[in-house]
BAKE-579036 format. One record per residue: residue in one letter; x, z, y of N, C-alpha, C in turn. Coordinates in steps of 0.2 Angstrom, whole numbers, plus 5000, padded with zeros to 4 digits. Atoms other than C-alpha are relative to their C-alpha. Example, Ala and Ser with C-alpha at 12.3 -4.5 7.8 and 13.67 -1.06 7.14 Angstrom:
<rs>
A500450004994506250394978500450005006;S499649994994506850364995499650035005;
</rs>
This chain:
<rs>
X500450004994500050005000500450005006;X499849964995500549975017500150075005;X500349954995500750095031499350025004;X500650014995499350025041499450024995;X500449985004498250045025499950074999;X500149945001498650215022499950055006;X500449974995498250285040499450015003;X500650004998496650225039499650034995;X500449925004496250305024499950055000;X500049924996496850445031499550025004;X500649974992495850445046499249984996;X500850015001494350395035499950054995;X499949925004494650535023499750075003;X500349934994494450665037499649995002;X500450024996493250575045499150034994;X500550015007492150575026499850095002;X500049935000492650775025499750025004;X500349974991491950805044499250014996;X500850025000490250725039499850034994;X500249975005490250825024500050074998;X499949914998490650995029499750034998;X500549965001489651135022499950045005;X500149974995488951225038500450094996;X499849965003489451375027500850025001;X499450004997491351355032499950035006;X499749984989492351445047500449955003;X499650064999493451335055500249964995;X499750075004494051165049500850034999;X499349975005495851255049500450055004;X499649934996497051395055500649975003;X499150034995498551375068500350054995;X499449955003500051435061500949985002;X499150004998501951465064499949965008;X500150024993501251445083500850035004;X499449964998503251475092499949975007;X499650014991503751465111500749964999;X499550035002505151355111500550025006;X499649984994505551405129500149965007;X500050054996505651305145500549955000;X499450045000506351145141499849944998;X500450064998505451025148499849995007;X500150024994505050955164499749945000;X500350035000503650835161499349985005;X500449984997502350905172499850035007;X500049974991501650945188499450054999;X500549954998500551085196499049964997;X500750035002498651065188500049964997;X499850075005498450905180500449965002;X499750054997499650815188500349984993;X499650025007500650715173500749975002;X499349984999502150705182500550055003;X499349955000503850785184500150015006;X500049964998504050925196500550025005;X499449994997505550975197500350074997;X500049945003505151135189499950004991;X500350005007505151175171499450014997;X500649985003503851185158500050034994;X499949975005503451285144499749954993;X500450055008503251195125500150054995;X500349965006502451285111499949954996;X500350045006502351205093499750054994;X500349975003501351245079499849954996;X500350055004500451195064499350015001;X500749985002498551185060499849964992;X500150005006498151195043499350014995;X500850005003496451145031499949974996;X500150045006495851055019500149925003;X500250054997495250925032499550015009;X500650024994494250875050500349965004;X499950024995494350835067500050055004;X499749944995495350925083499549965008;X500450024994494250895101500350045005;X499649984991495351005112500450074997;X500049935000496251155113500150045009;X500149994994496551275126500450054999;X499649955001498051415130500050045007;X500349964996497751565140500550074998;X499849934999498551745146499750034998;X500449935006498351905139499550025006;X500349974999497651955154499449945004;X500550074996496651775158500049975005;X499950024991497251745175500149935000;X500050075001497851595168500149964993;X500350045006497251455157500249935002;X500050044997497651285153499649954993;X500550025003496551155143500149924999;X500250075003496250985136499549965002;X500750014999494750945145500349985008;X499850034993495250835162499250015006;X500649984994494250875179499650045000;X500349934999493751045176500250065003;X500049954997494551125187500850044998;X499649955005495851215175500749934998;X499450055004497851145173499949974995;X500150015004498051025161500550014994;X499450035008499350995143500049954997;X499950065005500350865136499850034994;X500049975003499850875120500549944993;X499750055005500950775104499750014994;X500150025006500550735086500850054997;X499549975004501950815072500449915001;X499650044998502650645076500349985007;X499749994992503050655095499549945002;X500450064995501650505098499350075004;X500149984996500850585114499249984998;X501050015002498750615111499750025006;X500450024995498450665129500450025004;X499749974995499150695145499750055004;X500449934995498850845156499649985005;X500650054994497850715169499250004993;X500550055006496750665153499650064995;X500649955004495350745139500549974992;X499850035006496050735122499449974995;X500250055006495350595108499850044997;X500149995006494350655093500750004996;X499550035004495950665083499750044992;X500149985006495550675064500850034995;X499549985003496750765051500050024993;X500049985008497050805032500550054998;X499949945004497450945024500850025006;X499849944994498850985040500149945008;X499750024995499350955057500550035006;X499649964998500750975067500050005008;X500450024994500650975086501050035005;X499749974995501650995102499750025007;X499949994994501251095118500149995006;X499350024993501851055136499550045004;X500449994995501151155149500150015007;X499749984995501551185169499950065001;X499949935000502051375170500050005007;X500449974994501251445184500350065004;X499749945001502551595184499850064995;X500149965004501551675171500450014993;X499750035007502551605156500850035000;X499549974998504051645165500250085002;X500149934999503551825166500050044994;X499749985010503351835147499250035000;X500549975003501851915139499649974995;X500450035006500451875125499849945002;X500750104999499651665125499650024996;X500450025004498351635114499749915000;X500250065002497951465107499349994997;X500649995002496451415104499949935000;X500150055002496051265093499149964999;X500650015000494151195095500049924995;X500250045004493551065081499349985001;X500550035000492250945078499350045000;X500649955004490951075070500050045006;X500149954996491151185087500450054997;X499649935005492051305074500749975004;X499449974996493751375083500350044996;X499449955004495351445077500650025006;X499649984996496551555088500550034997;X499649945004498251615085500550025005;X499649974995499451725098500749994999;X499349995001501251725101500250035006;X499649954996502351835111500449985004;X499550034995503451755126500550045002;X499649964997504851845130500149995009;X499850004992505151865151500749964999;X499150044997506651735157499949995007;X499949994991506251785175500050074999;X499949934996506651945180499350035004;X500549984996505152075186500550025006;X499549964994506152115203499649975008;X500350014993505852105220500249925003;X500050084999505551915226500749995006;X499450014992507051835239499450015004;X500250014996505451835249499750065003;X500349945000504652015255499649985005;X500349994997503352055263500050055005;X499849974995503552125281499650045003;X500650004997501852155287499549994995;X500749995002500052175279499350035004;X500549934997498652225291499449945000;X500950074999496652145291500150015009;X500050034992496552065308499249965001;X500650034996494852015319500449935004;X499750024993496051895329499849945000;X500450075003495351725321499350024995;X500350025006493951685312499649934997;X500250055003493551555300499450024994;X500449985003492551535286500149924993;X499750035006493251455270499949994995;X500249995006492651535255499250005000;X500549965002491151595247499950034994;X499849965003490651675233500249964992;X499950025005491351575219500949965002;X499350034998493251465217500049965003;X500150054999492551335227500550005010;X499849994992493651285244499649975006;X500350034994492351275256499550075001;X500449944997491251405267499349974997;X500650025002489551465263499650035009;X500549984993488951505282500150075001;X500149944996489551675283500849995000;X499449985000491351725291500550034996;X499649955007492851775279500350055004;X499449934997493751935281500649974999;X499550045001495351905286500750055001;X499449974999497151985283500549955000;X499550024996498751935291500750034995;X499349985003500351945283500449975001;X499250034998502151935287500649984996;X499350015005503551855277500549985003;X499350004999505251855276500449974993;X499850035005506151745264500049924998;X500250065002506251585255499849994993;X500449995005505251545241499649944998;X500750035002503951445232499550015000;X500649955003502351515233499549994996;X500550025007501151475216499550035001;X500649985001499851595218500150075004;X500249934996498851755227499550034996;X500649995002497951875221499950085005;X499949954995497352015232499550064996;X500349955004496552175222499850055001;X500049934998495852335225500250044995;X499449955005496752475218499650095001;X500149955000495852615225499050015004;X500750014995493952625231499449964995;X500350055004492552495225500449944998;X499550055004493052365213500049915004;X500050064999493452185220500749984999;X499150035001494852045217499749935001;X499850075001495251875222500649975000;X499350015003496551765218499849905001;X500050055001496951585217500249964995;X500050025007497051545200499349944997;X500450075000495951375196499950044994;X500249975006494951445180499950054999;X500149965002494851625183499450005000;X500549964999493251735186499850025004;X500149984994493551795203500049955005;X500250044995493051725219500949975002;X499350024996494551625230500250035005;X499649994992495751685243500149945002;X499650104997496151515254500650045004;X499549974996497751545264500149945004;X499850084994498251445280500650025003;X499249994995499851445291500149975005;X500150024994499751425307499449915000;X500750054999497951345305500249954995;X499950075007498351225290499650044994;X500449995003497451255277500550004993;X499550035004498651285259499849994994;X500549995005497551295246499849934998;X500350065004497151115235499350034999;X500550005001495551075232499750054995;X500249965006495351155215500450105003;X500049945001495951325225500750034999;X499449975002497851335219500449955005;X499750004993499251345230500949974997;X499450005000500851285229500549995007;X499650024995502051275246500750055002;X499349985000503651325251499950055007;X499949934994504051475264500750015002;X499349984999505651475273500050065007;X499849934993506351615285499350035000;X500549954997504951715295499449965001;X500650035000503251655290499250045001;X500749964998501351705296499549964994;X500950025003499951695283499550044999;X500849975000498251715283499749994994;X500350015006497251745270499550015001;X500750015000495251735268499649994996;X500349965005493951805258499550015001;X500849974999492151825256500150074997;X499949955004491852005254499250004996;X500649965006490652095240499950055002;X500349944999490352235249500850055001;X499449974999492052305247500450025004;X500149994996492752285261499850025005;X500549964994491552335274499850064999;X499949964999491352465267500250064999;X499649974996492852535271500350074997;X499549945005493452655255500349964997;X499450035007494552555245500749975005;X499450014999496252515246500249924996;X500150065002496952345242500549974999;X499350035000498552255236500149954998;X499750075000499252095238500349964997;X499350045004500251985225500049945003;X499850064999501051835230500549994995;X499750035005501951735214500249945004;X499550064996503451615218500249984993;X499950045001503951475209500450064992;X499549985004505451555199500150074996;X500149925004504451715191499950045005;X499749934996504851835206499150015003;X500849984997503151925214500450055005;X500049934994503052035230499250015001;X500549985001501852145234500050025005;X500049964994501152255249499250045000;X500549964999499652355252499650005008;X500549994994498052345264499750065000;X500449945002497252485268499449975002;X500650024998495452505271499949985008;X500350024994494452425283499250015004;X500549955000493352545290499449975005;X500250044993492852445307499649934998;X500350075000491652295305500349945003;X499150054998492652135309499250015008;X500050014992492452105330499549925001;X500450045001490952005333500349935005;X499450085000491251805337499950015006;X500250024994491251715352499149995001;X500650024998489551715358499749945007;X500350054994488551585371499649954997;X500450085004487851415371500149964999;X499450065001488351265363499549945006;X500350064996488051105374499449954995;X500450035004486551005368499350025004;X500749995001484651015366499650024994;X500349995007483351075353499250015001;X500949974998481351045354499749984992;X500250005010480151065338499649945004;X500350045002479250915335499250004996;X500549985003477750985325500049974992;X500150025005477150925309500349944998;X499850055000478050795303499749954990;X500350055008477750645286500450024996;X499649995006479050715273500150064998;X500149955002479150855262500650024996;X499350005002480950885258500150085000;X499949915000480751095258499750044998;X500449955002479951235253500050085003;X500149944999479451425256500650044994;X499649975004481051455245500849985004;X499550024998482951405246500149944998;X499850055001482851265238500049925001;X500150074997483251075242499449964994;X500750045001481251025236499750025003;X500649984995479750995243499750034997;X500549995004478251085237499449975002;X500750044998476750965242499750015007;X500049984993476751035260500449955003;X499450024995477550915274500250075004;X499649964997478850985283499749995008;X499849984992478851065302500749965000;X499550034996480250955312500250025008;X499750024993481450975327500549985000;X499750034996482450885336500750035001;X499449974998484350935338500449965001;X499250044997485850865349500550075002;X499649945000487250965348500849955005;X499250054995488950905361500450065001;X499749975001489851035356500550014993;X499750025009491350995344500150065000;X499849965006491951085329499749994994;X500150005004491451115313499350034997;X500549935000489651195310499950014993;X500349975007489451295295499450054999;X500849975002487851365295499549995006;X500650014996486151335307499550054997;X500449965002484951465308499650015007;X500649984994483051475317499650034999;X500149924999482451625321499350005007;X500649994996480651645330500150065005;X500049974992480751745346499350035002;X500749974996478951785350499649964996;X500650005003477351745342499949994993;X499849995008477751795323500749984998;X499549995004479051835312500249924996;X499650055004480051685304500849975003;X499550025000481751625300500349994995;X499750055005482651475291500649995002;X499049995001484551455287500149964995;X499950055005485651345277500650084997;X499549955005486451505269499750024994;X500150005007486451525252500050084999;X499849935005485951675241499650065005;X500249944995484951775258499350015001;X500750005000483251745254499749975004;X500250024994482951665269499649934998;X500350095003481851475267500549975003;X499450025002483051345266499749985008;X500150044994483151245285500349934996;X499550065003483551075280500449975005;X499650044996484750975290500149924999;X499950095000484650775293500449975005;X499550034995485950655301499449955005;X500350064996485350505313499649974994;X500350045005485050405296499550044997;X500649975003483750535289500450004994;X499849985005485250595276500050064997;X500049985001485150725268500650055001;X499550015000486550835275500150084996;X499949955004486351005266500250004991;X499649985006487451055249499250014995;X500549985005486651075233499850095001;X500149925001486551275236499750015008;X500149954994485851245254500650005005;X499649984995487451255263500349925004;X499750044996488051165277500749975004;X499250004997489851095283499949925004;X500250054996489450985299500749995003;X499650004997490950915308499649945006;X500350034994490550865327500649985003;X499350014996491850775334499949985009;X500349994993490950735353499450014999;X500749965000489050755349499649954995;X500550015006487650725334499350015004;X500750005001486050695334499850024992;X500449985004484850805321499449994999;X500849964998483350835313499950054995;X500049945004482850985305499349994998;X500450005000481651015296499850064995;X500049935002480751195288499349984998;X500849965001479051255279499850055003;X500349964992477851315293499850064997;X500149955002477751495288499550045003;X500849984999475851515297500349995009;X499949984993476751545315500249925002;X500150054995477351355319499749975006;X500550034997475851285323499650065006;X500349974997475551435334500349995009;X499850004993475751395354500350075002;X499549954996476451555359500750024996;X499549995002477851535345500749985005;X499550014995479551545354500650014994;X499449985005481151515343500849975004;X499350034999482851485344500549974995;X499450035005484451395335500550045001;X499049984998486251475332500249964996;X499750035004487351385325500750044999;X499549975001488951455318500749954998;X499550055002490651355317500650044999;X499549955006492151385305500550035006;X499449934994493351465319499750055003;X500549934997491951595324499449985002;X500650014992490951545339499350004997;X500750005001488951575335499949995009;X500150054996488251475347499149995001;X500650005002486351475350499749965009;X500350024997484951395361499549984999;X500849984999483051405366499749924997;X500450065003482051275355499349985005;X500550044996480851175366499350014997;X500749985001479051235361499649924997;X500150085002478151115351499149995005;X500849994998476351055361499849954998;X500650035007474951015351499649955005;X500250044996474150945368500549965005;X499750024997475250815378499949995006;X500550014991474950795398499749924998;X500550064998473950635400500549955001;X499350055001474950475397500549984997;X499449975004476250565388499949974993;X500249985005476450515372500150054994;X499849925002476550665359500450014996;X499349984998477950755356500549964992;X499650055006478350665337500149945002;X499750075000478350515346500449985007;X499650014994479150525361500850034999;X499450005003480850515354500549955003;X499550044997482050435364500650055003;X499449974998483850475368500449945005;X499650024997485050425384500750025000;X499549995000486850425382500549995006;X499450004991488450445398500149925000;X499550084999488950255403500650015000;X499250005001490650205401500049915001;X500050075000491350035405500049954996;X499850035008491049915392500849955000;X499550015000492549835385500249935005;X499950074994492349635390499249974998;X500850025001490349615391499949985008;X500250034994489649525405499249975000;X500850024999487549515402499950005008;X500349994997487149545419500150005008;X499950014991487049535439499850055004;X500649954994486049615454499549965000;X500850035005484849495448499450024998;X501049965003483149525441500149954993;X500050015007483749405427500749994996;X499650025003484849375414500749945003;X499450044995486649305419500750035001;X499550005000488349335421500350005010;X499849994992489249375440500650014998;X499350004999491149375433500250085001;X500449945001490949575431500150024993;X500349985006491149675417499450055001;X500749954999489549785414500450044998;X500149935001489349965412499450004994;X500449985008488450025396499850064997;X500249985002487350145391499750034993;X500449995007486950195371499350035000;X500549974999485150215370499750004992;X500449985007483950285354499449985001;X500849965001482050265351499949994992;X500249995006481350345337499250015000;X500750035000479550315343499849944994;X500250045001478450195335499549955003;X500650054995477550045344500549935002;X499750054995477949915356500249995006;X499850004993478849915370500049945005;X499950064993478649815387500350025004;X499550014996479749875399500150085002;X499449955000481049995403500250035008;X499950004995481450075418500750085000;X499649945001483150185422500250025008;X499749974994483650295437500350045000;X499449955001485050375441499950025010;X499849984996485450485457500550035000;X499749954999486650585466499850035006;X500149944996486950705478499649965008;X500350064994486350545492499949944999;X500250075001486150385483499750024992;X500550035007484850315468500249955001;X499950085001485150175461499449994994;X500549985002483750115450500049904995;X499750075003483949955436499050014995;X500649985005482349895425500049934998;X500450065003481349755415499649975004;X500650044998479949725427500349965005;X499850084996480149545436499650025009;X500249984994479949535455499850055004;X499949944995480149715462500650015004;X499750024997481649665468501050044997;X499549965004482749795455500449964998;X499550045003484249725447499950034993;X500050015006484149695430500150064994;X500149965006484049815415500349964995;X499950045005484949705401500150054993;X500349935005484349785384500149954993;X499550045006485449725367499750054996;X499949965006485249765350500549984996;X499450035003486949765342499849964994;X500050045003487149635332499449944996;X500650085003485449535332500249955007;X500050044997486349415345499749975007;X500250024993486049415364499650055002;X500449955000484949515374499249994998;X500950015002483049565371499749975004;X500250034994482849515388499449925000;X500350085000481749345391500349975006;X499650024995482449225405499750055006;X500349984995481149315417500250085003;X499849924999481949495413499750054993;X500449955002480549555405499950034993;X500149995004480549635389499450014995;X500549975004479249665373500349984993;X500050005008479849715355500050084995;X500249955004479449825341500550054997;X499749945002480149995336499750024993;X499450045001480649995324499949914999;X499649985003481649895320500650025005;X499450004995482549885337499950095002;X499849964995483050055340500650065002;X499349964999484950105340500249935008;X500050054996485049995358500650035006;X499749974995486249975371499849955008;X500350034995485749945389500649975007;X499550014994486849855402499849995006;X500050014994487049875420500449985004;X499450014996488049815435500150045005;X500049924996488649945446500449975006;X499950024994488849925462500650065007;X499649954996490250065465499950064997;X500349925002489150225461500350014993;X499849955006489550245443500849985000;X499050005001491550185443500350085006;X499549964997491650325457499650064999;X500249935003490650465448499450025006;X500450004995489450435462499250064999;X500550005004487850465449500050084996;X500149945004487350655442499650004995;X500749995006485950625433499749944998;X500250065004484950485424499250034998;X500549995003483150475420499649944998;X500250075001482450335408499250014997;X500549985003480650305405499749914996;X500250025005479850205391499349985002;X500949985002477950125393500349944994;X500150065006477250045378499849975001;X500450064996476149915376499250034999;X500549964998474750055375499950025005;X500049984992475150105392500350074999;X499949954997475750265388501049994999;X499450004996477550325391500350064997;X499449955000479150425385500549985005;X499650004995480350485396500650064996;X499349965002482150575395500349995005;X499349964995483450645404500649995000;X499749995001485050635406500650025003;
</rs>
């Protein structure tokens, strides 16, 4: 028989045994002769990475011994669990090369191991990226999982080939500090805030080093721990330096520290903290095995409340709205109820991790995107009606000059009531809570007005357009040799529009630009990106349908005022071809 022949009787042999198995068996078979060979490899990088480091790695061999099956993964873990590494790609958890008793390679630490079938033994090799654990020395266990879900584990004993000793790098400083706040964590390994500020300790180092891992513990007081270990059980520390963030995505840290370094560290607490009896100590784990430690004491003082004020923007409710994307709970569904809606513009950058609206007068209510506080869910939508809230609820907005929102909540008896009065805060990851008076929703419009769901339109600042020339001092379409000035304008009404009118003043001149023909106004030229020229007709005069035209921009020719900041204010108003009429501000 060839070889090729006999391999595949092999694998079909095991393959027969598998499907034969008495459910009455323990595992398909037993690790044995599991040895540490010691670090003598440098195949691997931090996590899954599948390349070389720079650092070594630890290899363990072994048999697994049976009659017959198939192997689907294994998985190698500390005595005390901090750290684990596994066969199963994109979960979070280091990977291992893993080899055959022949040295052909069955999976890399990036990747999931194959089904691999086996006959009466098999021989294996290990590769892992040593985390400092390994080099510290203590119990592994291996743990073999087969086709049947039946598992086989066997232990070995690593001797220490790093020194426990005091790291080149000490710690010089440890105190919790109010001086920053962010918001990073929450309560799981995940690198990202959940709307509430992390407590924050500062600490001073001295040295040069690797840094691999933190874990921060209490020692004395109520129990709490976080750490940075990708697969533990406890929540995450994130660590930053000098506002840099060091922490990969999965949570684990590796960067280098030279001379006199400032880091911070950031934690949801569990109650432990605040209140203010426990004691807490710090491990920092470097590269080469070495650890240093230091000690927080309690933190008896509540952290120092944030920046408070207003953020730039607006915020009015809208009333009833046609979609039902929410509930009388926390969760992202509707329950056959439309949603309450309002309107948010926010012109105040940063990062906002959490929104929360809060009734002020005429009944109790309030909605928030924090997870876990019982509060109803607020949902949060972009310009496109995106959904921008997490699966849990939570929020991570980045405002880089200003957003348009829409919010939307289940009416908890009190929306629809005219003397409800509420507010917005919003909360961004450097601190700042930020809040502003929600514009009262009315059920009755003044005469003309249209009502408040539909009177939706937004004015945005002019700026010079880049090389656009629609328009004159004209009443019509045309060109004067002139770049325009340009407006971004929104309507999120629906209907038909006939014509437009804008006014701006200052402190002693209006200027005043429109649609309607022979008033003697200069031109209103009214685009919609990229359907090709303006809306305009030769005459001026505009009339089209919303949607679809309604991200527009308006061009005007300036006659000095707006190049010399002449203009403070802006007022545009909208009729339709019902005759009534939105208006805005700006």
């Amino acid at each position: 028989m060839n070889k090729k022949f006999i391999s595949t009787l092999a694998s079909l042999t095991a393959f027969l045994l598998v499907m034969t198995a008495s459910v009455g068996f323990a595992a398909m078979g037993n690790i044995q002769n599991l040895t540490f060979q010691g670090m003598t490899a440098d195949v691997l990088g931090q996590g899954e990475s599948s390349r070389p480091d720079g650092k070594p790695d630890a290899v363990f061999t072994g048999n697994i011994n049976g009659i017959g099956g198939a192997i689907t993964g294994f998985q190698l873990k500390s005595e005390d669990g901090r750290s684990v590494w596994d066969t199963t790609a994109g979960n979070g958890i280091p990977g291992m090369q893993v080899k055959d008793g022949q040295g052909q390679v069955l999976t890399e630490s990036s990747g999931s191991m194959p089904l691999t079938p086996f006959l009466l033994g098999f021989g294996f090799t290990i590769t892992v990226p040593d985390d400092g654990s390994i080099a510290r020395g203590g119990n592994f266990t291996l743990t073999v999982r087969f086709v049947d879900d039946s598992e086989n584990s066997a232990t070995v004993s690593v001797p220490a080939t790093a020194q426990r000793q005091t790291s080149s790098v000490r710690i010089t400083s440890a105190v919790w500090s109010d001086e920053e706040r962010r918001d990073l964590t929450g309560k799981n390994k995940q690198l990202q805030g959940d709307g509430i500020i992390d407590r924050h300790a500062r600490l001073v180092l001295q040295g040069n080093g690797t840094l691999t891992g933190i874990r921060v513990q209490s020692v004395r007081g109520d129990a709490a721990e976080w750490d940075t270990l990708p697969g533990s059980n406890t929540w995450l520390v994130a660590a930053t330096s000098s506002g840099n963030v060091l922490n990969s995505q999965d949570g684990s840290i590796q960067t280098d520290v030279r001379g006199r370094t400032v880091l911070d560290l950031w934690m949801t607490d569990n109650g432990a903290i605040e209140r203010g009896r426990s004691e807490f100590q710090v491990t920092l784990f470097f590269s080469d095995g070495t650890e240093a430690r230091a000690t927080l004491g309690s933190q008896s003082a509540p952290a120092a409340p944030a920046t408070q004020g207003s953020f730039d923007g607006s915020a009015r409710m809208l009333g009833r709205g046609s979609r039902d994307f929410v509930g009388n709970n926390e969760e992202r569904a509707g329950n056959g109820s439309l949603d309450w809606e309002a309107d948010l513009q926010v012109n105040t950058p940063g990062t906002i991790v959490s929104m929360t609206v809060l009734n002020t007068a005429g009944g109790a209510g309030e909605w928030d995107t924090i997870p876990g506080n019982g509060r109803w869910l607020l949902g949060v939508f972009d310009g496109n009606d995106r959904m921008l809230n997490r699966e849990d609820g939570a929020v991570s907005i980045p405002v880089s000059r200003s957003g348009e929102y829409r919010l939307r909540m289940e009416n908890n008896g009190t929306l629809d009531n005219e003397g409800t009065r509420s507010k917005i805060t919003l909360t961004y990851d450097d601190g700042r809570v930020l809040s502003r008076e929600i514009s009262p929703f009315r059920a009755q419009p003044p005469a003309g007005e249209r009502p408040a769901a539909d009177n939706e339109i937004r004015l945005y600042p002019p700026r010079k357009a880049s090389n656009s020339d629609y328009v004159s001092k004209s009443e019509r379409p045309g060109r004067d040799g002139n770049v325009d000035w340009v407006f971004e304008f929104r309507i999120y009404g629906e209907g038909r529009v006939k014509n437009i009118v804008l006014t701006g003043k200052g402190s002693r001149d209006t200027v005043r630009w429109d649609t309607i023909p022979g008033n003697g106004f200069p031109l209103l030229g009214v685009l919609a990106p990229g359907k090709g020229g303006l809306l305009n007709r030769n005459n001026g005069t505009v009339k089209f349908e919303v949607p679809p035209h309604q991200n527009l921009q308006l061009f005007v020719a300036d006659e000095g005022f707006l190049r010399r900041n002449l203009i403070t204010s802006y007022e545009i108003v909208v009729t339709w071809d019902d005759g009534s009429q939105s208006r805005a501000t700006l």
